[in-house]
C-alpha positions as CSV (number, residue, x, y, z in Angstrom):
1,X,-0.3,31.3,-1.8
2,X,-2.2,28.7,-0.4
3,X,-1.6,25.8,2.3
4,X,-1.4,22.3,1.3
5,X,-3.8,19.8,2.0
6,X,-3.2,17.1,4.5
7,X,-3.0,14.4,1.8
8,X,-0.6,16.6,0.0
9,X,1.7,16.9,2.7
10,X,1.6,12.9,3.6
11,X,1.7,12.2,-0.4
12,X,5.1,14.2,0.3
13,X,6.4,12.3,3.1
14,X,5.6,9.0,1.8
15,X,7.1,9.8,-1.5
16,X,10.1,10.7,-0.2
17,X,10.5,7.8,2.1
18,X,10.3,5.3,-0.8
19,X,12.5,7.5,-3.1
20,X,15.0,7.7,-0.3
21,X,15.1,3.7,-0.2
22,X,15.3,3.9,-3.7
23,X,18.6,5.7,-3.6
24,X,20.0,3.8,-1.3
25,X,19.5,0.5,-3.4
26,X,17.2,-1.1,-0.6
27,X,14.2,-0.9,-3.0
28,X,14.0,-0.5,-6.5
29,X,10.5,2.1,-7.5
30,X,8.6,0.2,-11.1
31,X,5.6,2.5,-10.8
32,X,4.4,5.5,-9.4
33,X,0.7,7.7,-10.2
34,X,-0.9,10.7,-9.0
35,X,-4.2,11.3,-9.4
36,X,-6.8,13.3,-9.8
37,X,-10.8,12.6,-10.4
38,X,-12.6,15.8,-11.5
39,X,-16.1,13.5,-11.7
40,X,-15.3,12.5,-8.3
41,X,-13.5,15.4,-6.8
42,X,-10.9,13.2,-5.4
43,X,-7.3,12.1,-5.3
44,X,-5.4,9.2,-5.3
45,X,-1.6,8.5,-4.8
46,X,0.1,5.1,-5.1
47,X,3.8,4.4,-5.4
48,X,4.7,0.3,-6.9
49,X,8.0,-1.6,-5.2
50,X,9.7,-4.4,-5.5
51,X,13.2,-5.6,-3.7
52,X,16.2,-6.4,-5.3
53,X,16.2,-10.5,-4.8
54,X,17.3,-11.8,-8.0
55,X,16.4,-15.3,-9.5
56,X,13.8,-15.1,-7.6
57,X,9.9,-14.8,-7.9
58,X,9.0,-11.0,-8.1
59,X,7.1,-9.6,-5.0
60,X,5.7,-5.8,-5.6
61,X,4.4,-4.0,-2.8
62,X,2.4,-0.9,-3.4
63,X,1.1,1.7,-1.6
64,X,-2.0,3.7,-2.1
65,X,-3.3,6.5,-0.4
66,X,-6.7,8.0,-1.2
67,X,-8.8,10.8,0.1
68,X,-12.3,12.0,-1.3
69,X,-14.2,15.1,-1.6
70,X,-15.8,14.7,1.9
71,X,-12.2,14.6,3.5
72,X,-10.8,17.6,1.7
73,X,-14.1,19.8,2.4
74,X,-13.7,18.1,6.3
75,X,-10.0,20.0,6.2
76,X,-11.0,23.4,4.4
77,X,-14.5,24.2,5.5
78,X,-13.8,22.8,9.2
79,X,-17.2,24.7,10.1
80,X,-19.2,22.7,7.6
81,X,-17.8,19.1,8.5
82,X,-16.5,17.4,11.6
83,X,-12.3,17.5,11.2
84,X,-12.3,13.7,11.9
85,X,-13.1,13.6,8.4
86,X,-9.9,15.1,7.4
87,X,-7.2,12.6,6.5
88,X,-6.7,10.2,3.7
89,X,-7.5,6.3,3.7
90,X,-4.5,4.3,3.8
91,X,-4.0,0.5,2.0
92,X,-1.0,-1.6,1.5
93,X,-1.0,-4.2,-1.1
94,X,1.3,-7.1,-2.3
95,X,1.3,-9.4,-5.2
96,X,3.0,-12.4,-5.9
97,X,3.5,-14.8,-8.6
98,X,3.7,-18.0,-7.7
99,X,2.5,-22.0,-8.3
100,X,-0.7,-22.0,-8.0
101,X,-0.9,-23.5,-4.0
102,X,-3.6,-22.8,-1.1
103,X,-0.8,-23.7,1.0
104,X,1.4,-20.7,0.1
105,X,-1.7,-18.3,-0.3
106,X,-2.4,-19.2,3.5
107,X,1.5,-18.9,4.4
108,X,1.1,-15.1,2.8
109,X,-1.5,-14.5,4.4
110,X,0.1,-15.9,8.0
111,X,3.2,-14.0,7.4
112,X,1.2,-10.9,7.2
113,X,-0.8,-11.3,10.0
114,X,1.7,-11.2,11.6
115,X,3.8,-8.4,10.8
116,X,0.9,-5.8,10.2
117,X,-1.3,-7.7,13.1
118,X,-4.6,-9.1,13.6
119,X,-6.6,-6.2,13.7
120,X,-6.1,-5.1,10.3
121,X,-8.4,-5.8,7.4
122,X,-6.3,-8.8,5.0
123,X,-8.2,-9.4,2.0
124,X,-6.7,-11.8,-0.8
125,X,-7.4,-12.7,-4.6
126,X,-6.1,-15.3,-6.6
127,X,-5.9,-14.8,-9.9
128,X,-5.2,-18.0,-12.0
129,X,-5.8,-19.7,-15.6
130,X,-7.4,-23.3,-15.4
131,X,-6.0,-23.8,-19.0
132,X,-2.8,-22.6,-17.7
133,X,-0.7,-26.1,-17.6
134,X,2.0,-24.6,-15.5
135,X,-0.3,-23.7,-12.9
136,X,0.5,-19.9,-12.2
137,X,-1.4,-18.1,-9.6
138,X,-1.0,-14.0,-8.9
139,X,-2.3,-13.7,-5.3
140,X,-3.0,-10.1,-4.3
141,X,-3.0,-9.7,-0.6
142,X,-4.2,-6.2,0.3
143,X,-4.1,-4.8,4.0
144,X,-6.4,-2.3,5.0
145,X,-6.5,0.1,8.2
146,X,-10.3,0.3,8.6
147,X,-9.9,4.5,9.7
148,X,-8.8,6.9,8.4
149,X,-5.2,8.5,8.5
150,X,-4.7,12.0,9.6
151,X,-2.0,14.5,8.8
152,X,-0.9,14.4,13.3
153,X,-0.1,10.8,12.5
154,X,2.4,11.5,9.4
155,X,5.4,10.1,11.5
156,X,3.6,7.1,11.9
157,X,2.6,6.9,8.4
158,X,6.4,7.0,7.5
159,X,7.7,4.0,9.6
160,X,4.7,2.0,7.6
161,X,7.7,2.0,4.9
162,X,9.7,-0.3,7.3
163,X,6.7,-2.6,7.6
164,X,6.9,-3.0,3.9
165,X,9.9,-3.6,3.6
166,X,10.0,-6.0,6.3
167,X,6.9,-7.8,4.9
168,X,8.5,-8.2,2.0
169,X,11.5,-10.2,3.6
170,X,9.6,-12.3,5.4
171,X,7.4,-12.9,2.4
172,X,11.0,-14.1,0.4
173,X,11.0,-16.5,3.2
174,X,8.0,-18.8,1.7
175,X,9.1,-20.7,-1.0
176,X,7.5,-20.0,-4.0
């Protein structure tokens, strides 16, 4: 028997969140993948969302969770690393199809800020087709936590559900 690793126990947690949300109709799950790099010696967890707003442009939230063969050797061999190296890196990502409009890629962006705060790392790409006559844009908007997350914080890594969720009503509140 063996323990599991701190991203396996936080893979568990999260999933379990989401599925619960799921359930309950508050969410509705479109993707979810597991893996594993034998190359790379790393793993990499991420779980695809979207609400339930219908007639409406779909927004997907996804969550990925990521750790790499110097956090896993940080939590096993503990005498050969430093433990702050244990934990898994953390991103939160949403796209949206909309008109293409640097108005409402700013407004995302805004909205963001401020739910998740300032001090977070907000990157954006716009994906678009100049040929495209109808002028669709896919903007990705994909919030970073600049540390990592360690297994002591896995409470804190659960409530990160409610932010999605509540970025993604706020998000509804644009008009696309």
């Amino acid at each position: 028997m063996f323990d599991p690793t701190a991203f396996e126990n936080m893979k568990v947690v999260m999933e379990g969140g989401f599925y619960d949300r799921d359930l309950s109709g508050e969410i509705r799950i479109v993707d979810r993948n597991d893996m594993i790099n034998s190359a790379k010696m790393c793993r990499k967890y991420d779980i695809t969302f979207a609400d339930h707003a219908e007639g409406m442009p779909e927004i997907l939230c996804t969550f990925i969770m990521e750790a790499g063969l110097d956090n896993l050797a940080a939590e096993l061999l503990p005498q050969g690393k430093s433990k702050m190296l244990a934990g898994c890196r953390i991103s939160v990502n949403f796209t949206i199809k909309h008109q293409h409009d640097h108005k409402k890629i700013q407004e995302i962006r805004e909205v963001l800020e401020q739910i998740w705060g300032i001090g977070r790392k907000i990157e954006q790409t716009v994906k678009y087709s100049p040929e495209n006559r109808q002028s669709l844009a896919e903007t990705e908007t994909i919030i970073s936590f600049n540390r990592l997350v360690q297994e002591e914080q896995i409470d804190d890594l659960h409530e990160m559900i409610t932010y999605m969720t509540a970025s993604m009503d706020a998000l509804r509140n644009i008009q696309f």
